[in-house]
Residue frames as qw, qx, qy, qz and C-alpha x, y, z in Angstrom:
[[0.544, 0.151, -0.423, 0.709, 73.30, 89.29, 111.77],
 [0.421, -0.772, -0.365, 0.307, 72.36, 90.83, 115.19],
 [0.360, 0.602, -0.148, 0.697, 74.19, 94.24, 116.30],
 [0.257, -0.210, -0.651, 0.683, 74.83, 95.44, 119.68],
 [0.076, -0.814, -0.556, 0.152, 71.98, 97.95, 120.89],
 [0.089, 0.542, 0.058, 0.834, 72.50, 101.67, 120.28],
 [0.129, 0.560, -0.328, 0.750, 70.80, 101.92, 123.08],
 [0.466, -0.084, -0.762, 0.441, 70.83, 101.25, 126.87],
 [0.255, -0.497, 0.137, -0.818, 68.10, 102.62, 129.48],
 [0.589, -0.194, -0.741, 0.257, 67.72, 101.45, 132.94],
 [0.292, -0.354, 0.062, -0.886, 65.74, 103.59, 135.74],
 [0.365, -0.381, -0.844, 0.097, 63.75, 102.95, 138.56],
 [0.003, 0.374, -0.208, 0.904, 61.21, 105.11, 140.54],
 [0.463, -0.361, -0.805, 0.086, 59.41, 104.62, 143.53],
 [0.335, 0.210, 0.885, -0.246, 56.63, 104.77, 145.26],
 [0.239, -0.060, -0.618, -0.747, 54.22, 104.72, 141.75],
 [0.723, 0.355, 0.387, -0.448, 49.90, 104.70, 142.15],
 [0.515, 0.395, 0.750, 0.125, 48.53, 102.58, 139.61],
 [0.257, 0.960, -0.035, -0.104, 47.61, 106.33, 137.74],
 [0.426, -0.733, 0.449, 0.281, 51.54, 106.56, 137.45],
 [0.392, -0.176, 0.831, 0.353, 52.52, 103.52, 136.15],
 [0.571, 0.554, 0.598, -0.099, 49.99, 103.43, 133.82],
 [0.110, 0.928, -0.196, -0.296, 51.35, 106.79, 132.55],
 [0.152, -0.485, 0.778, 0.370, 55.20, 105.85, 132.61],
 [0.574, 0.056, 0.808, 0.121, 53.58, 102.11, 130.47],
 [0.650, 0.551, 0.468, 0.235, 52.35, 104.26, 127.68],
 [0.020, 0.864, -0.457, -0.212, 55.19, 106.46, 127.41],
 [0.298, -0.380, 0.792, 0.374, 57.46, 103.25, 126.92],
 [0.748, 0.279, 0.564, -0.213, 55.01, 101.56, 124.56],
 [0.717, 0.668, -0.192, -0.048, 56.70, 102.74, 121.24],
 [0.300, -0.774, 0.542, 0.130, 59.68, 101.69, 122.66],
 [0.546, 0.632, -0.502, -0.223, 62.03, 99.32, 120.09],
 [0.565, -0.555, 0.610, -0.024, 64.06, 96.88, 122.36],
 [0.114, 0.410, -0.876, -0.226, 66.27, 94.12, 120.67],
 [0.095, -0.111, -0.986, 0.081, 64.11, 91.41, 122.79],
 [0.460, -0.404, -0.328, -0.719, 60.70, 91.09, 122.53],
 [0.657, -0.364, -0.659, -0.037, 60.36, 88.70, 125.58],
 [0.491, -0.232, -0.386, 0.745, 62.27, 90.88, 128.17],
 [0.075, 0.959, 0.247, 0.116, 59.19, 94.05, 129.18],
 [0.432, 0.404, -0.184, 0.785, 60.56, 96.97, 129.33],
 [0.381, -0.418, 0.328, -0.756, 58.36, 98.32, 132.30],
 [0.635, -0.399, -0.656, -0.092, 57.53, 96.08, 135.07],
 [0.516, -0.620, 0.025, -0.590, 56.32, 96.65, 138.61],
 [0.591, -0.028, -0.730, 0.343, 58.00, 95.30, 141.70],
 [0.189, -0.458, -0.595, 0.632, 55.88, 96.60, 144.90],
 [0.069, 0.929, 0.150, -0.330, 55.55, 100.52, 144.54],
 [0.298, -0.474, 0.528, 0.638, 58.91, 100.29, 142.41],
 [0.679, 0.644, 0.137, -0.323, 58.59, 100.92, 138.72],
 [0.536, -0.411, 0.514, 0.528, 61.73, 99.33, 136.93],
 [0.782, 0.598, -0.109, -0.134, 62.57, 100.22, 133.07],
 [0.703, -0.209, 0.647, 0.208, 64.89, 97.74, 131.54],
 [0.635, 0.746, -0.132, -0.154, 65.72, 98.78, 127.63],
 [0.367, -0.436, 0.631, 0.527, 68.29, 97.70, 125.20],
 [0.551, 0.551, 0.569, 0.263, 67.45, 98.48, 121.45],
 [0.317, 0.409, 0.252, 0.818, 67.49, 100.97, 118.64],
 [0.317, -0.531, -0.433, -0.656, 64.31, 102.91, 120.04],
 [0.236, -0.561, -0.696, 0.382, 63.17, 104.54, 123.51],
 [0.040, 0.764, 0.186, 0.617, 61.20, 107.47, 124.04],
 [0.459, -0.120, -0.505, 0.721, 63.19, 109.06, 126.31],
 [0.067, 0.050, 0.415, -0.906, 61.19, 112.17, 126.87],
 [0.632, -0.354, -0.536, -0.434, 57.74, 110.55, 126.06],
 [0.785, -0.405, -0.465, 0.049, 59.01, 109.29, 129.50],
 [0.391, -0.011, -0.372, 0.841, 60.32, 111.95, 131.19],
 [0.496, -0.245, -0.135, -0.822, 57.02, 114.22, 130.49],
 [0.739, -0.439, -0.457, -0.229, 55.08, 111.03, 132.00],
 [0.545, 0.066, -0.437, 0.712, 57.77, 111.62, 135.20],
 [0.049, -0.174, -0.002, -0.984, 57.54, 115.36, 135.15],
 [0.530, -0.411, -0.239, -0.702, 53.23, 115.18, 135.59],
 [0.554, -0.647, -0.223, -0.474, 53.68, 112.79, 138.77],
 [0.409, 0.035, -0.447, 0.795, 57.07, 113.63, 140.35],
 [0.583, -0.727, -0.253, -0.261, 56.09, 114.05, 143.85],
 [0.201, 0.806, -0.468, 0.300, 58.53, 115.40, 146.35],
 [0.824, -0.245, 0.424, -0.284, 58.38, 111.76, 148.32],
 [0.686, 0.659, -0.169, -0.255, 59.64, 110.76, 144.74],
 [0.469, -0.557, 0.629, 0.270, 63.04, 108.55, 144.39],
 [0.765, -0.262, 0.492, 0.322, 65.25, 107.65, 141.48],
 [0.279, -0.608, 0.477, 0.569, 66.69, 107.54, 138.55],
 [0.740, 0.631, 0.229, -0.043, 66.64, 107.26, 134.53],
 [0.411, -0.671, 0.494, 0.370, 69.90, 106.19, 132.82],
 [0.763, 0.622, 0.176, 0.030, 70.26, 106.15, 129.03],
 [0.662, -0.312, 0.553, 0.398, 73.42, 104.93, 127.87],
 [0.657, 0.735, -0.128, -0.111, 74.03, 106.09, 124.03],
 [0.886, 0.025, 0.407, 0.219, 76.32, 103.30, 122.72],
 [0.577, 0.521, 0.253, 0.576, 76.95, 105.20, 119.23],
 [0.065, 0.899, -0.049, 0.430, 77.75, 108.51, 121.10],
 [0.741, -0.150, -0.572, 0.318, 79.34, 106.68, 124.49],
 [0.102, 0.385, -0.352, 0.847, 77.63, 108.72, 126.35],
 [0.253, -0.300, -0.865, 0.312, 75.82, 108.46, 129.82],
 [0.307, -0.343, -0.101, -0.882, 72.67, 110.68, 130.87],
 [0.260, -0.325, -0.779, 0.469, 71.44, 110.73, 134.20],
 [0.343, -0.583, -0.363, -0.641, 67.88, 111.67, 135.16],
 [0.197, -0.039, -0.768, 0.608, 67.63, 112.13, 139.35],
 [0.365, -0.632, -0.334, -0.596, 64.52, 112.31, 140.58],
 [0.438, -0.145, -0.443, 0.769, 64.82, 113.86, 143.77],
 [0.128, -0.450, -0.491, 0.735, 62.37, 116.17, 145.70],
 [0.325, 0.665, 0.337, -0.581, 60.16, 116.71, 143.50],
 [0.317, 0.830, -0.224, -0.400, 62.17, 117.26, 140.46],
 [0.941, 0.154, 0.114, 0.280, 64.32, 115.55, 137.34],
 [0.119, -0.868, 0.365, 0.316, 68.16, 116.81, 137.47],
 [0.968, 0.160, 0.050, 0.185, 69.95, 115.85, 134.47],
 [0.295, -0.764, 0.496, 0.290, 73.41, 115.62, 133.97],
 [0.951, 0.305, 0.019, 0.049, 75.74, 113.73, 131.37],
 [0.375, -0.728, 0.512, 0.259, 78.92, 112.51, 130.64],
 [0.659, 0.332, -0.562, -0.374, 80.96, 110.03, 128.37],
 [0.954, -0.256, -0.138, -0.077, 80.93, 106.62, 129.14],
 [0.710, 0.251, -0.397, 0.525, 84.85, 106.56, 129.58],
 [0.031, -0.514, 0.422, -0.746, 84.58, 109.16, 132.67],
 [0.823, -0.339, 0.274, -0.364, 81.96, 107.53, 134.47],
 [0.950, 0.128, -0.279, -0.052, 83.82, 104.36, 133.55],
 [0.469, 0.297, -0.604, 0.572, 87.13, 105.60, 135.09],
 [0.146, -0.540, 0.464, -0.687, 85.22, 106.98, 137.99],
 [0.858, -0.324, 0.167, -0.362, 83.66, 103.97, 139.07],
 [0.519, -0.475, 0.709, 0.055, 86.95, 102.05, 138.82],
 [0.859, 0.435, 0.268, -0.046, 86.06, 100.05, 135.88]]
């Protein structure tokens, strides 16, 4: 019997050197995901996208790989969705730096109309 994921992480940051991504790819590498076929880092230009859904991410394995080459030129975002706590955490990367923030999933759900 399957089970829904525990947890949800979706993020994207751009513009990544090859030194970068390499970083952010073994930070996710212990990562758990439900599907084995579906990476969890992949590379679309200079964009780094992560794509999770499973029991297992190291979230700050991959925030420390962030943190060493957040550059104030830097853009986006790390969003980790805890399922069994229904709550939302938002990493911004912005100017240089990560700002989190959180909520539960039912506020961000009412504010975005949902």
């Amino acid at each position: 019997m399957s089970r829904d994921p525990l947890l949800k992480v979706y993020g994207h940051v751009y513009p990544v050197s090859s030194a970068f991504y390499d970083d952010l790819a073994h930070a996710c590498a212990d990562a758990l995901p439900d599907a084995d076929d579906i990476p969890v880092l992949e590379k679309d230009g200079d964009m780094a996208r992560i794509s999770f859904e499973g029991m297992y991410f190291p979230v700050d394995e991959v925030l420390e790989a962030l943190a060493r080459h957040l550059e104030p030129e830097h853009k986006g975002k790390l969003d980790v969705l805890d399922m069994d706590g229904w709550r939302l955490t938002r990493h911004a990367l912005e100017g240089g730096r990560i700002n989190s923030s959180s909520a539960p999933l039912n506020n961000v759900l009412d504010y975005s109309g949902h």
